[in-house]
C-alpha positions as CSV (number, residue, x, y, z in Angstrom):
1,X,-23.1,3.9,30.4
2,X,-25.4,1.3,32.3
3,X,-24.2,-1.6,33.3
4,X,-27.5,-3.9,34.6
5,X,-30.0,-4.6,32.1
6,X,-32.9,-2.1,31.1
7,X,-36.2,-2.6,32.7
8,X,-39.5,-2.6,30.5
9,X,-43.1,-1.9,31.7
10,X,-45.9,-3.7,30.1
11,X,-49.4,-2.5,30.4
12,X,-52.3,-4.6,29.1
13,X,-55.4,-5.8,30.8
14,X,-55.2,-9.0,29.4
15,X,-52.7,-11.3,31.7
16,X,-51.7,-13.7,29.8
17,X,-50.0,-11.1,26.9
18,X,-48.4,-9.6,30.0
19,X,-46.6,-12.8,30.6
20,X,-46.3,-13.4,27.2
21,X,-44.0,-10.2,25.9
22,X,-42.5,-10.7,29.7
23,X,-41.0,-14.2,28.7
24,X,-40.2,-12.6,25.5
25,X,-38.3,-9.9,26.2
26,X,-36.4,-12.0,29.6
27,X,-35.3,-14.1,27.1
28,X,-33.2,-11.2,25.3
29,X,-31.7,-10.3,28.9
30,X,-34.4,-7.4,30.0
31,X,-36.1,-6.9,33.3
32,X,-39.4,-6.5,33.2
33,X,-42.0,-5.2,35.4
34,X,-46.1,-5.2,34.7
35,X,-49.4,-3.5,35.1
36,X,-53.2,-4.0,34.2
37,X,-54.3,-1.0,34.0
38,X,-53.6,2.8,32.7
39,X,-53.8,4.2,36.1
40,X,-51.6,1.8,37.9
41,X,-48.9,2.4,34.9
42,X,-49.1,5.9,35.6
43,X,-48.1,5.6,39.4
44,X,-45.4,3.1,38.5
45,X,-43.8,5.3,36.0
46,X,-44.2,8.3,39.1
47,X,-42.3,5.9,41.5
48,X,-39.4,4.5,39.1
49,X,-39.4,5.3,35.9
50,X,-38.6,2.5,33.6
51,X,-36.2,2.7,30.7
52,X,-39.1,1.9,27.6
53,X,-42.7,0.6,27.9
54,X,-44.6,-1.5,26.3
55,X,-48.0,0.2,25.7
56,X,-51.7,-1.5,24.8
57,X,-53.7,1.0,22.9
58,X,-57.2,-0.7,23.9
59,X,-57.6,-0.6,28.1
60,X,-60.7,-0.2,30.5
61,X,-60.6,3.0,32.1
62,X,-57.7,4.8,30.9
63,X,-56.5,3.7,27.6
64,X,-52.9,3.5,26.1
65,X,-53.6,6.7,24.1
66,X,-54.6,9.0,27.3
67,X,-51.6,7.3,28.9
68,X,-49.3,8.2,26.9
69,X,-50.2,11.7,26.4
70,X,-49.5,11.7,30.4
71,X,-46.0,11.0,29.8
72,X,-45.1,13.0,27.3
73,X,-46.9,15.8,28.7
74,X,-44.0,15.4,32.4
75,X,-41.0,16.9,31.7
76,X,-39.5,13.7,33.9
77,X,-40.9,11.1,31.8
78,X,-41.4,12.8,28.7
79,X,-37.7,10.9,27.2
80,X,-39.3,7.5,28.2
81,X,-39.5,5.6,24.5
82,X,-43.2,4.1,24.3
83,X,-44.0,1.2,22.1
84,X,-48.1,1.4,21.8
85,X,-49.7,-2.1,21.0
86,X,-52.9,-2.4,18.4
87,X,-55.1,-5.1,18.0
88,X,-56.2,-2.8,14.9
89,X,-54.6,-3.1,11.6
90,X,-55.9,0.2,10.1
91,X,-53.7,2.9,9.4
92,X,-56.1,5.0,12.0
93,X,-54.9,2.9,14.3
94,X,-51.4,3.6,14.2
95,X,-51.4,7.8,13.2
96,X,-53.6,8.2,16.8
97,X,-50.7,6.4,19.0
98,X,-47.7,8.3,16.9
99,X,-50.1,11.6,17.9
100,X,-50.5,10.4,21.3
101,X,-46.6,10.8,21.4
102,X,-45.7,7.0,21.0
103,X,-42.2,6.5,18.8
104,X,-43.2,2.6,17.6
105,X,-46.8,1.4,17.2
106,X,-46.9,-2.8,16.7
107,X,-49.6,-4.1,15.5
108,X,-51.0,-8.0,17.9
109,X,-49.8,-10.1,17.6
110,X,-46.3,-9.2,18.0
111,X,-43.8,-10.6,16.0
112,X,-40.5,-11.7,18.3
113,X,-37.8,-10.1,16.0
114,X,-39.4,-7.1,15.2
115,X,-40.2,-6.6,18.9
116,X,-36.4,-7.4,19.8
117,X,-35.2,-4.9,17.1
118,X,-37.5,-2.1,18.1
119,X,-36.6,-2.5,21.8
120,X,-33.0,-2.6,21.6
121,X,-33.0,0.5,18.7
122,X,-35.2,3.1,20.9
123,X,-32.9,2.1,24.2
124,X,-30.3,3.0,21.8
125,X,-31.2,6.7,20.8
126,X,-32.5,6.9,25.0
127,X,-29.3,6.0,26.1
128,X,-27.9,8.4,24.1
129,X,-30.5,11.1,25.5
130,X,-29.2,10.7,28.9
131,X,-26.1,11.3,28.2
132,X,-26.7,14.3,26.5
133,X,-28.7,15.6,29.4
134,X,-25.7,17.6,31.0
135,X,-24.4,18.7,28.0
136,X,-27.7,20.3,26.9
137,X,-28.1,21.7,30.3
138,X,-24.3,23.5,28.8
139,X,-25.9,24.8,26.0
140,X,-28.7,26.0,28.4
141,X,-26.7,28.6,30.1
142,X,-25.3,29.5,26.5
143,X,-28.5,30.2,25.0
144,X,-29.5,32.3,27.8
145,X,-26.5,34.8,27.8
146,X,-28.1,35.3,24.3
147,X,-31.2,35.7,24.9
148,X,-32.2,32.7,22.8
149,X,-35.5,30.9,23.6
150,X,-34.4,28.0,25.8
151,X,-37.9,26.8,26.1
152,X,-37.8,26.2,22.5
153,X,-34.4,24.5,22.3
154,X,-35.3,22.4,24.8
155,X,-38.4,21.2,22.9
156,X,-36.7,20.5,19.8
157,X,-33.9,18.9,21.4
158,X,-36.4,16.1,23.5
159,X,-38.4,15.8,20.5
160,X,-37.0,15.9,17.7
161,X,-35.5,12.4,16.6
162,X,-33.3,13.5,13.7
163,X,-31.1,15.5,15.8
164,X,-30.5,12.2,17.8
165,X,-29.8,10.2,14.4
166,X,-27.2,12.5,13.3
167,X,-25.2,12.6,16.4
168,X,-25.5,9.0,16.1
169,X,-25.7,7.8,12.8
170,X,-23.5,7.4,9.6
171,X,-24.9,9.6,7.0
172,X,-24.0,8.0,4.2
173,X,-24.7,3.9,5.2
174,X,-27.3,5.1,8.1
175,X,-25.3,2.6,10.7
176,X,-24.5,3.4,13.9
177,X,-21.4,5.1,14.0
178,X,-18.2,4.8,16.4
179,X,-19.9,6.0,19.8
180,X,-23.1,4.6,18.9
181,X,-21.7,1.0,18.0
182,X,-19.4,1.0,21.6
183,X,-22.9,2.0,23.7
184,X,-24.0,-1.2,21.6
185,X,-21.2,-3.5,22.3
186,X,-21.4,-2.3,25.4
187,X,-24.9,-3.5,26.3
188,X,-24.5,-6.7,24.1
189,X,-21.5,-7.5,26.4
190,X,-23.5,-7.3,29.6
191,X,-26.5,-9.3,28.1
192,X,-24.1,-11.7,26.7
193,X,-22.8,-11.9,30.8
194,X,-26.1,-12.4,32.0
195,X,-27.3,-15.1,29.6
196,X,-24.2,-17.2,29.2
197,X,-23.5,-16.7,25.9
198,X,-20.5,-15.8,23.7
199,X,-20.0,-12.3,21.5
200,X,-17.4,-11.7,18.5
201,X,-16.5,-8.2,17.5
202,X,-15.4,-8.5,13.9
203,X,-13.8,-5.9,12.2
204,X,-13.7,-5.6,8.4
205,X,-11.8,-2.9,6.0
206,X,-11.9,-2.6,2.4
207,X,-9.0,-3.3,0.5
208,X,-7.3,-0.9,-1.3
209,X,-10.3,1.4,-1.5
210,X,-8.0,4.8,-1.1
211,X,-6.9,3.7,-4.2
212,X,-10.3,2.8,-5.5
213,X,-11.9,6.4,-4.5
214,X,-7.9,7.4,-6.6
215,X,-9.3,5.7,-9.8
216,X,-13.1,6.3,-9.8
217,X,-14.3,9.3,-7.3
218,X,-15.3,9.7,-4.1
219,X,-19.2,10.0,-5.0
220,X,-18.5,6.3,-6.7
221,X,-16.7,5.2,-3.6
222,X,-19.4,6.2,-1.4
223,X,-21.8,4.5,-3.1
224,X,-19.6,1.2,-3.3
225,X,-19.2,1.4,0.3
226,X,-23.3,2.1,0.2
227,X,-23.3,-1.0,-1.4
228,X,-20.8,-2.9,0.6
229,X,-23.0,-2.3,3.9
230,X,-25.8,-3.3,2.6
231,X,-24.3,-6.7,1.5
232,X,-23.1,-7.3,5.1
233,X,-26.4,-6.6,6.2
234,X,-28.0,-9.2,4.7
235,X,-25.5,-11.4,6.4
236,X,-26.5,-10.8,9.9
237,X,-28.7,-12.4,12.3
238,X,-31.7,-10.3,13.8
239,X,-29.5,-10.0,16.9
240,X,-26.2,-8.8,15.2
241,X,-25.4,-5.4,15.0
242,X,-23.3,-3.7,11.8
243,X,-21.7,0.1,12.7
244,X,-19.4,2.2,10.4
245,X,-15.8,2.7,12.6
246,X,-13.9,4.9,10.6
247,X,-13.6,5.7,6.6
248,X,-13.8,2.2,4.6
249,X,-13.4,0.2,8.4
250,X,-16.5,-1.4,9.5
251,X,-17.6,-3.7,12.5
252,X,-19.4,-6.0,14.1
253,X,-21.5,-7.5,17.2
254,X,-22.2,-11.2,16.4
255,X,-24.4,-12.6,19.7
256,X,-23.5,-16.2,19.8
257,X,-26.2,-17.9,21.8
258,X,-26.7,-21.5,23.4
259,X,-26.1,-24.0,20.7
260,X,-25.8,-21.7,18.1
261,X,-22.8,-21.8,15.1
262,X,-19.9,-19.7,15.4
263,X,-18.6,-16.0,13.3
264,X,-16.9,-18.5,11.2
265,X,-20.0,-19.2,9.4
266,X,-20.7,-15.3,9.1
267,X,-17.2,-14.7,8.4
268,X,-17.6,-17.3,5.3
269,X,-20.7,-15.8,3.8
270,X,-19.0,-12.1,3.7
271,X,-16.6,-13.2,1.8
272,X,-18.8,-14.9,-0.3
273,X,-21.3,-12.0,-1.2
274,X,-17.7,-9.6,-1.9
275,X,-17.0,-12.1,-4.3
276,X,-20.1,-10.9,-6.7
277,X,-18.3,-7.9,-8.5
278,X,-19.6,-4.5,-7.8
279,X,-21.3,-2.7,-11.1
280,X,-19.7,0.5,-11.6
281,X,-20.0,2.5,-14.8
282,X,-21.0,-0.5,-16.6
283,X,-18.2,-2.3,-15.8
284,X,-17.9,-4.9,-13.1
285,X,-14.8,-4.3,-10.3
286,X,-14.1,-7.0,-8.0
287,X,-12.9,-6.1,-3.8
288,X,-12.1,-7.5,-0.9
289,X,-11.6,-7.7,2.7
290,X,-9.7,-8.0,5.5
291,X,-11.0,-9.5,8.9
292,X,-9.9,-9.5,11.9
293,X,-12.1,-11.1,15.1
294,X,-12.4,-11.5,18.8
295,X,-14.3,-12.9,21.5
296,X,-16.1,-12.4,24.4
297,X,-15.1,-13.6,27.1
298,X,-12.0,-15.4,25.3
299,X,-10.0,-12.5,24.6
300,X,-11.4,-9.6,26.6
301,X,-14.6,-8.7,28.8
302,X,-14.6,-4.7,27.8
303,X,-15.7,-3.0,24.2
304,X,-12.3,-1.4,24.0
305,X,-10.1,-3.8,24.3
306,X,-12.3,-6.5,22.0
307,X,-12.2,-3.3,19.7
308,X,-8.6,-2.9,19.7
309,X,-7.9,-6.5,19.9
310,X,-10.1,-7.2,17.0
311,X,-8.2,-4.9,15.2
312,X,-4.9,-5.9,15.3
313,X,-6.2,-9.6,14.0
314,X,-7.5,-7.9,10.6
315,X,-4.2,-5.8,10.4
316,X,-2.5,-9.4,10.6
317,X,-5.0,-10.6,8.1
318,X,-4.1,-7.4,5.7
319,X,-0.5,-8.9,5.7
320,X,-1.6,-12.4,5.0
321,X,-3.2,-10.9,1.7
322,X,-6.4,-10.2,0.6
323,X,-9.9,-11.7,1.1
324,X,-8.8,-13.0,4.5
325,X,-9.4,-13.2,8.3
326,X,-7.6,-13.9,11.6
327,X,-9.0,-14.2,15.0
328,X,-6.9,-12.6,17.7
329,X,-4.0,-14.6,19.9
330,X,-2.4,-13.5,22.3
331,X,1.0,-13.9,21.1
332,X,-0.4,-10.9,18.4
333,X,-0.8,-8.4,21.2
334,X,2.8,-9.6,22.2
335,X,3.9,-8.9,18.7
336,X,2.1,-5.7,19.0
337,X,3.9,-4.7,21.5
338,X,7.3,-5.6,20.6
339,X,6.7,-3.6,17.5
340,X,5.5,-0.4,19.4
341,X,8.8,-0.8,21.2
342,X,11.0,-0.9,18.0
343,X,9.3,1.9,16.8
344,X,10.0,4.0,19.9
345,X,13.3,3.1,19.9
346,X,13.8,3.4,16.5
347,X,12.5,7.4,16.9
348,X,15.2,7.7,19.8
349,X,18.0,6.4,17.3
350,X,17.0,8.7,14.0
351,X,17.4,11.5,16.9
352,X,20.5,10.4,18.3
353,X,21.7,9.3,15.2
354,X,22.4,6.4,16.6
355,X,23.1,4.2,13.5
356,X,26.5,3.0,12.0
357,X,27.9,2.4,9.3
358,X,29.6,-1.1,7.8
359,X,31.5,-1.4,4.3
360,X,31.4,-4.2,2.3
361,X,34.3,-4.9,-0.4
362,X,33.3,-4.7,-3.9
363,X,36.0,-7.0,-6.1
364,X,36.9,-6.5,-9.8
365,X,36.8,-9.9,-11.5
366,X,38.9,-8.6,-14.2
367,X,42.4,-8.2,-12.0
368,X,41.0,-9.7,-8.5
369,X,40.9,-5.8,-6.6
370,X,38.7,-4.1,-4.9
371,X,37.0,-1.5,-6.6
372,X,35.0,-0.2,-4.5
373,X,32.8,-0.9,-1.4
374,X,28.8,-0.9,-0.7
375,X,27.8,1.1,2.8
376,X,25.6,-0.9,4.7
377,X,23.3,0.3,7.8
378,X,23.7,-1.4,10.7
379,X,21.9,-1.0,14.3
380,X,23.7,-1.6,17.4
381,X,21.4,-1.2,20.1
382,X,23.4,-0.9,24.0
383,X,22.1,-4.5,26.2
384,X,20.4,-5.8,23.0
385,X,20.8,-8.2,20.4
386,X,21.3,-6.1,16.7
387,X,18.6,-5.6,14.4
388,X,19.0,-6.9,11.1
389,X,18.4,-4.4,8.5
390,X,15.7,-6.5,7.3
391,X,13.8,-6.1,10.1
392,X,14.5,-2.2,11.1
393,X,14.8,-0.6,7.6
394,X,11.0,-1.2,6.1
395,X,10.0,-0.3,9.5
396,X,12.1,3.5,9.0
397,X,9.9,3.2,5.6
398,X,6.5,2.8,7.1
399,X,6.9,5.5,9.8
400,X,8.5,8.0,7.1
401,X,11.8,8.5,8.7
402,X,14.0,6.6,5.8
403,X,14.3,9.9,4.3
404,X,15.9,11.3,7.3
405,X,18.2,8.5,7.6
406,X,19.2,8.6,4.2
407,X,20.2,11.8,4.0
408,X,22.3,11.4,6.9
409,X,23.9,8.3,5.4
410,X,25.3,10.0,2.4
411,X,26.2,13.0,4.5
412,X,28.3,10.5,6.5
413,X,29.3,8.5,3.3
414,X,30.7,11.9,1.7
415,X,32.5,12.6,4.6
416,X,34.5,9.3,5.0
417,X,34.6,9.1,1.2
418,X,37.1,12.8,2.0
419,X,38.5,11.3,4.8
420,X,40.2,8.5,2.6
421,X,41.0,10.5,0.0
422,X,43.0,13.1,2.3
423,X,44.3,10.0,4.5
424,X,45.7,8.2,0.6
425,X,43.9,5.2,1.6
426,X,42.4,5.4,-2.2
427,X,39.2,3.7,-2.3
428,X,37.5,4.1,-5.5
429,X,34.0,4.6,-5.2
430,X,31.1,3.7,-2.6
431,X,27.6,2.8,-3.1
432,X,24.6,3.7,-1.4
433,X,20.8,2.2,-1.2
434,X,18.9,4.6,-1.9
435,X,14.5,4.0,-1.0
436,X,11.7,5.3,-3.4
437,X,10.3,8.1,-0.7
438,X,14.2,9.5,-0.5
439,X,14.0,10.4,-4.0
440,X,10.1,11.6,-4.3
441,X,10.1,13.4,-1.1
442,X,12.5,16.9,0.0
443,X,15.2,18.1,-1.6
444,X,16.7,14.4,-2.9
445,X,19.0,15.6,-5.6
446,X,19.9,19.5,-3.4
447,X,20.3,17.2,-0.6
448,X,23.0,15.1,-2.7
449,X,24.5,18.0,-4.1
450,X,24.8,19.8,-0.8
451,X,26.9,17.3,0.6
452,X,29.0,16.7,-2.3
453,X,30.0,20.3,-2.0
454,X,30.5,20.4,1.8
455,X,33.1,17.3,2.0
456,X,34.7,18.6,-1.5
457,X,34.6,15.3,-3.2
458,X,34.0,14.6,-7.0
459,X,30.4,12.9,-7.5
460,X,32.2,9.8,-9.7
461,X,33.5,8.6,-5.7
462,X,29.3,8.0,-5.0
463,X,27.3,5.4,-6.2
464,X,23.4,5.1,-5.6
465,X,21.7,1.3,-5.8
466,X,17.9,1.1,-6.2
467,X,15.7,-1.5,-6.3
468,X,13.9,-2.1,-9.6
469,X,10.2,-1.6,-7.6
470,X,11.5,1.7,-6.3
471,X,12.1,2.9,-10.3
472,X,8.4,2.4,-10.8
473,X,7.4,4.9,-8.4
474,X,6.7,8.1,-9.4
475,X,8.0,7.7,-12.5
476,X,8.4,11.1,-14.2
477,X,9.7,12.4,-11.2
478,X,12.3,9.5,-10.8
479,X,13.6,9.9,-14.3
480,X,13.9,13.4,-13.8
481,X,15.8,12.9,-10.2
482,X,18.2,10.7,-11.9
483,X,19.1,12.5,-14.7
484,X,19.9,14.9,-12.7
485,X,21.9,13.0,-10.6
486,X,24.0,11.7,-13.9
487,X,24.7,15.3,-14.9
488,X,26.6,15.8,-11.8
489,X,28.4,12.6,-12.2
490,X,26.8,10.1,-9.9
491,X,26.7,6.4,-10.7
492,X,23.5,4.8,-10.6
493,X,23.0,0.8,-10.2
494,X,19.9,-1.3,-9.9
495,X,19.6,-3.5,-6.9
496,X,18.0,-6.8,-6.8
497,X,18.0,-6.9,-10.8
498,X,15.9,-10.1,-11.8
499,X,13.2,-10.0,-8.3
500,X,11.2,-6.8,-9.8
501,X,9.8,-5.8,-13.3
502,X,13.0,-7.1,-15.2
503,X,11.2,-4.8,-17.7
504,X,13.4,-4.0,-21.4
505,X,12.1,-0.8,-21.1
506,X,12.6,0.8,-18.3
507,X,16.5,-0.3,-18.8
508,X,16.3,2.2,-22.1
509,X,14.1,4.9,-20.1
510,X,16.0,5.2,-16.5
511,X,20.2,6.3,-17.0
512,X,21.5,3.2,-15.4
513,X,25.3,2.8,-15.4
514,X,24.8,-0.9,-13.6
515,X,22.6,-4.1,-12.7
516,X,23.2,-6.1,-9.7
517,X,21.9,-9.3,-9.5
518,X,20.0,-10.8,-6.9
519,X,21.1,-13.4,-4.8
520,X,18.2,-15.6,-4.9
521,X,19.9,-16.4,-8.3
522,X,23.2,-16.7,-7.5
523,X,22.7,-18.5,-4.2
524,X,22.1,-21.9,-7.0
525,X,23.7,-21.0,-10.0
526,X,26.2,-24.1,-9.7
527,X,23.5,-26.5,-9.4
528,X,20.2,-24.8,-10.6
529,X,20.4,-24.8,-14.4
530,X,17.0,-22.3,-14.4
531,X,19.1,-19.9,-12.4
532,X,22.2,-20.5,-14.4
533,X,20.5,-19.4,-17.8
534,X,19.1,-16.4,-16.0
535,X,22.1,-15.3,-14.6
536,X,24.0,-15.8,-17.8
537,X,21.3,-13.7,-19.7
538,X,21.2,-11.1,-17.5
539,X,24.9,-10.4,-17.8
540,X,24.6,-10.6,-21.5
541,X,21.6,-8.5,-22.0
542,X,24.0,-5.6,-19.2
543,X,26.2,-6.0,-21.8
544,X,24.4,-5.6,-24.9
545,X,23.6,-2.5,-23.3
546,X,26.8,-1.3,-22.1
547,X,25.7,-1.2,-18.5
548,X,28.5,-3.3,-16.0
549,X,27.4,-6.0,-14.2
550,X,27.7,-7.0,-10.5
551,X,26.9,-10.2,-8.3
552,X,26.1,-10.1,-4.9
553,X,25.5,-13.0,-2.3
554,X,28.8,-15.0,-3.3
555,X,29.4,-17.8,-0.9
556,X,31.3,-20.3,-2.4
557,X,34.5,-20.8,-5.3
558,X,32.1,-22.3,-7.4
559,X,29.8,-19.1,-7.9
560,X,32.8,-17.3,-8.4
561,X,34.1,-19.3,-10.6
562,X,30.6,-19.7,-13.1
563,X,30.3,-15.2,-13.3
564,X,34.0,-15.5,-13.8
565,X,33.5,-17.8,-16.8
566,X,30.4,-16.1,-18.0
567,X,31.9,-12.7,-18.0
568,X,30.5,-11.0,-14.7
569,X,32.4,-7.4,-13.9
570,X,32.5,-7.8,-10.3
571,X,30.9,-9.3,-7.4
572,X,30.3,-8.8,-3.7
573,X,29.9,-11.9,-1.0
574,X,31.2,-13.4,2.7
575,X,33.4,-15.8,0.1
576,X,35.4,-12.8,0.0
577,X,34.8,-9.8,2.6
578,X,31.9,-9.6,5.2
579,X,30.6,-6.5,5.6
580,X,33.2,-4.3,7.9
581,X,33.6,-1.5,10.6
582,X,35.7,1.7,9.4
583,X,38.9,0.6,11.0
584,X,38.6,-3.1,9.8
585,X,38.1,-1.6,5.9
586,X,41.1,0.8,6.4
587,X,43.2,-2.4,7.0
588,X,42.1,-4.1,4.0
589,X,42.5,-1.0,2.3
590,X,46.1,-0.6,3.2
591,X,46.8,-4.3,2.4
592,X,46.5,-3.5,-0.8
593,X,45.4,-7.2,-1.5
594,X,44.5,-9.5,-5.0
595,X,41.3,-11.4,-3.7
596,X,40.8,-13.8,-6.5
């Protein structure tokens, strides 16, 4: 890719347009060289052949027309992009310098943003040319072992422009695509260097469009995302540059010059025009986006890394919510990398099976017993501080491995569970949290089964919690899971009961033998009287319906003493166990103790 600016040739007789388009186009960054006549261009052109010329039509001598054909006409020159110049307006005018082998004929006087655009698009597909060159030359030696025309190939492949815009232009928006749009960066990074002035890659992805294209189509979606480009568009200066990264991800070159505002102003007015609804099937559907932004020289000096950079600022926008932006800090590369080191070392311990186990004592409010525990994952990593399961566990979910580590957890769960029972220790049942993708991918209920069989142990001893938002996924497939599970004898509780849908109906629907209730409500239920009537009808409505009803969170005597006085089955809190190691339960066990 180059790296110093491209160099124009202008030929015109007259010497003050010379100097004119040469102030012009120095101004955007380009060097520039000139010559007065045909026949001097020509012998320029011989010498050092410049990366795009500038052409007048109308010379003494040799005009811009037999020049031209010159050019095109050399092998070596023949990829040089030629802009002809007109002082004629007719239509004549402009079919003899396209004949004569020109790609852009502008008609005098010049206008300066049409002039920049055509200049900096033609460098575009030459750049692209050149770097094709060796791998043509490949094809070459292909096309000769069979006997194909090279000649011809080679013709079509220096003249023919449409061959360059597909290899470097979107289909479906017509923007430069992912190679195209870093050769761009690329160049609008160096003029950016030599003028002095700031850049801003911006990155921008649809939100929720997979799910869009789910609902409508993809022929729809495309022409949303049609739609969507050309909005941006219209946002852009004359200097900006929009390209199509990936799918629904799109980005962009903002040239900041001298004096001139900030993205934050271009930022502002994208999310403006997404506001306007999109018309789809006579009906009007609203999207958003997600931003992400940085800046030249601020946060980088190379495309890749503004790229990458820019990036990670719109991921952090996606988690904000929607119709939002973030411009990249460094502490979000830190935070990057932290989290690329969880995840690797969160791999390493699903292989190792590296995880443990801690129980945490279940207690009847009926007679003050333990009745049962609720197996918690913990993470223990050698020279480090613990991961909470907070952290670490929606992490397992977003790379897909909770599955795996819930299967081993109730293989390990039915072995203990056996372990008890053969040792007399007696405990009466265990629970396990159980994640939406554990029951709708694999083998969830064979998997249960197997290991219910392998240990030899009754399925009444196992308990499965799940969270009311994990019911709602899938749903046939869920109800069908769990009513399987209930045939073999499993009990099944909903976590978190109160946080989710809360919905009457799914409570008739799903075969629930339990509702826990969230400790954002009990954590106030002494002083909170919002949280008090909550808590009170939830138990009540559990009852109604025959289901039992546990409390977790329980801190203090007076929650225990309010869900003992409004009827609560049992309840689970650091007022009365912590969660425990193995051999720490097995002592309670044995103690045999009233904890009420």
């Amino acid at each position: 890719m180059p790296t110093t600016p491209a160099t124009l040739l202008i030929v015109d007789d007259d010497e003050g347009i010379r100097k004119l388009l040469a102030i012009m186009l120095e101004d955007q960054g380009y060097q520039t060289l000139s010559a007065p006549s045909g026949e001097m261009a020509l012998a320029m052109v011989a010498r050092q052949p410049p990366d795009l010329i500038l052409l007048d039509a109308m010379m003494p001598g040799m005009d811009g027309y037999q020049v031209a054909r010159h050019i095109k006409a050399n092998v070596a020159t023949a990829n040089i992009p030629i802009i002809m110049l007109s002082g004629l307006s007719e239509q004549s005018a402009r079919l003899s310098g396209l004949e004569a082998g020109a790609e852009e004929v502008l008609s005098k006087p010049v206008v300066n943003d049409e002039l920049w655009l055509k200049v900096r698009n033609l460098l575009r597909l030459k750049a692209f040319g050149d770097h094709q060159v060796v791998h043509t030359l490949m094809l070459e030696q292909q096309l000769q072992k069979r006997t194909i025309d090279v000649e011809r190939f080679r013709s079509a492949m220096g003249s023919d422009e449409r061959l360059l815009k597909m290899a470097n232009y979107d289909p479906l928006t017509g923007l430069p695509n992912r190679n195209l749009f870093y050769t761009t960066l690329q160049m609008g990074l160096t003029q950016a260097e030599l003028r002095g002035w700031q850049l801003a890659v911006c990155t921008v992805d649809l939100n929720d469009f997979k799910s869009f294209n789910d609902v409508w189509g993809h022929l729809i979606g495309d022409q949303v995302l049609a739609e969507f480009c050309r909005r941006l568009s219209n946002c852009l200066n004359v200097t900006d540059t929009l390209g199509r990264m990936d799918g629904h991800e799109l980005a962009l070159i903002l040239m900041i010059r001298k004096g001139q505002t900030g993205p934050k102003q271009i930022v502002d007015r994208i999310r403006e025009v997404l506001r306007e609804p999109f018309r789809v099937q006579e009906q009007d559907v609203t999207m958003t986006a997600s931003m992400g932004l940085a800046l030249y020289p601020d946060d980088g000096a190379d495309a890749e890394g503004l790229i990458k950079q820019a990036s990670t600022a719109m991921n952090r926008a996606k988690q904000a919510g929607r119709d939002t932006y973030r411009f990249y800090t460094a502490q979000m590369n830190v935070e990057v990398q932290a989290r690329q080191e969880l995840e690797t070392a969160l791999r390493d311990a699903v292989r190792k099976q590296a995880f443990e186990l801690y129980y945490q004592p279940k207690i009847s409010l009926r007679d003050g017993t333990m009745c049962g525990v609720e197996a918690l994952l913990r993470w223990h990593r050698p020279g480090l501080a613990s991961v909470p399961p907070s952290v670490f566990v929606p992490i397992l979910e977003e790379m897909g491995l909770i599955s795996m580590v819930g299967q081993w957890v109730i293989a390990k769960v039915c072995k203990q569970i056996a372990y008890w029972q053969r040792s007399g220790l007696g405990v009466s049942q265990v629970a396990v949290n159980v994640s939406a993708q554990q029951i709708a991918e694999g083998d969830f209920v064979q998997d249960i089964q197997r290991s219910l069989d392998e240990h030899q142990i009754e399925a009444k001893w196992l308990e499965l919690e799940l969270t009311e938002s994990s019911l709602m996924f899938n749903t046939p497939e869920t109800i069908a899971s769990l009513l399987a599970l209930r045939d073999l004898g499993l009990k099944i509780s909903i976590d978190d009961f109160g946080t989710g849908y809360s919905s009457l109906a799914y409570l008739s629907r799903f075969p629930i033998d339990k509702l826990k209730i969230d400790i954002a409500f009990i954590r106030e239920v002494p002083h909170n009287v919002q949280d008090a009537a909550i808590t009170r009808t939830i138990i009540e409505l559990a009852h109604s319906l025959n289901l039992q009803v546990i409390a977790e969170g329980v801190e203090n005597c007076e929650q225990l003493a309010f869900l003992t006085e409004n009827g609560c089955d049992q309840v689970q809190g650091y007022l009365l166990s912590r969660p425990l190691p193995t051999k720490e339960l097995e002592t309670l066990l044995r103690e045999q103790r009233c904890f009420t």
